[in-house]
C-alpha distance (Angstrom), angle and dihedral (degrees) to the residues before:
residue distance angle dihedral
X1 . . .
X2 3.69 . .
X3 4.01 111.4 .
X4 4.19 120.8 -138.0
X5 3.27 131.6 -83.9
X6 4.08 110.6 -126.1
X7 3.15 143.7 175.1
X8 4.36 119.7 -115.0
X9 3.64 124.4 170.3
X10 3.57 86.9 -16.1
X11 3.67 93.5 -57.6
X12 3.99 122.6 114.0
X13 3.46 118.3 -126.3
X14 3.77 145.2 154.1
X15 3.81 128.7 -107.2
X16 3.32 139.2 -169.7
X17 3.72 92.7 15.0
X18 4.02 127.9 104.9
X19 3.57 119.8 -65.1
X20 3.12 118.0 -131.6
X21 3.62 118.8 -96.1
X22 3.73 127.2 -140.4
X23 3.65 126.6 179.3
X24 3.75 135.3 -11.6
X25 3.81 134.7 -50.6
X26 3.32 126.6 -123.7
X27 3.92 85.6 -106.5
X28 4.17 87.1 46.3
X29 3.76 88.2 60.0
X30 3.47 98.1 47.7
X31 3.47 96.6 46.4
X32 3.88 87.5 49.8
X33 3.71 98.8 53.7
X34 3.84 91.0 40.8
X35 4.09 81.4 59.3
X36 3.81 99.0 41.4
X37 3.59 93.8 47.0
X38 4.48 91.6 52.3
X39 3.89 79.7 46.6
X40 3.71 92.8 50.4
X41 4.07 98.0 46.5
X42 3.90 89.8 43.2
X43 3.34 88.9 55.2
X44 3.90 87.2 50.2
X45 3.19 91.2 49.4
X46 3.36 93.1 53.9
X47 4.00 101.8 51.3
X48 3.65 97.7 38.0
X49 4.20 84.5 66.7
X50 3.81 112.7 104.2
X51 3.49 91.7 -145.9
X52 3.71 87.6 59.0
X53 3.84 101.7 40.6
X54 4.50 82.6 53.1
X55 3.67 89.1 50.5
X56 3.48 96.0 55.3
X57 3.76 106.0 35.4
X58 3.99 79.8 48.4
X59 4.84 81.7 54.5
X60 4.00 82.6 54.1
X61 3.69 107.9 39.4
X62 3.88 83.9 51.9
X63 3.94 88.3 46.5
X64 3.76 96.8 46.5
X65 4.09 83.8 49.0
X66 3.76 96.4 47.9
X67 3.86 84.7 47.8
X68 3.36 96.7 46.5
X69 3.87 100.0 54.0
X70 3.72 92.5 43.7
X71 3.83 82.2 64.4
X72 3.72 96.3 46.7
X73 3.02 105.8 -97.6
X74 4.11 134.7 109.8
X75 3.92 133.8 -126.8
């Protein structure tokens, strides 16, 4: 609900509306960290899996090669 515009000490102002809110609370922050730090270990998790670590030095070899002969060159 949108508060009312009035006048104090000849300044206009609004009351009774929401103020506005800058920054985190105390709960905010905690709740944040609590999040960044599950997104953090998954993502642990997730590199630290062989499976994972083969897949993508497989992405790059391939890469470097597809690089490499667009240059001239051979692999």
């Amino acid at each position: 609900m949108a508060g009312e515009l009035v006048r104090i000490g000849g300044r206009r102002t609004h009351v009774g509306g929401r103020r506005n809110q800058k920054g985190m609370t105390t709960a905010e922050y905690a709740v944040g960290t609590v999040a960044t730090v599950s997104f953090v270990g998954i993502i642990l998790a997730i590199i630290n899996n062989p499976e994972f670590r083969d897949a993508i030095w497989k992405i790059i070899l391939v890469i470097i090669k597809v690089v490499m002969q667009s240059l001239g060159g051979g692999l």
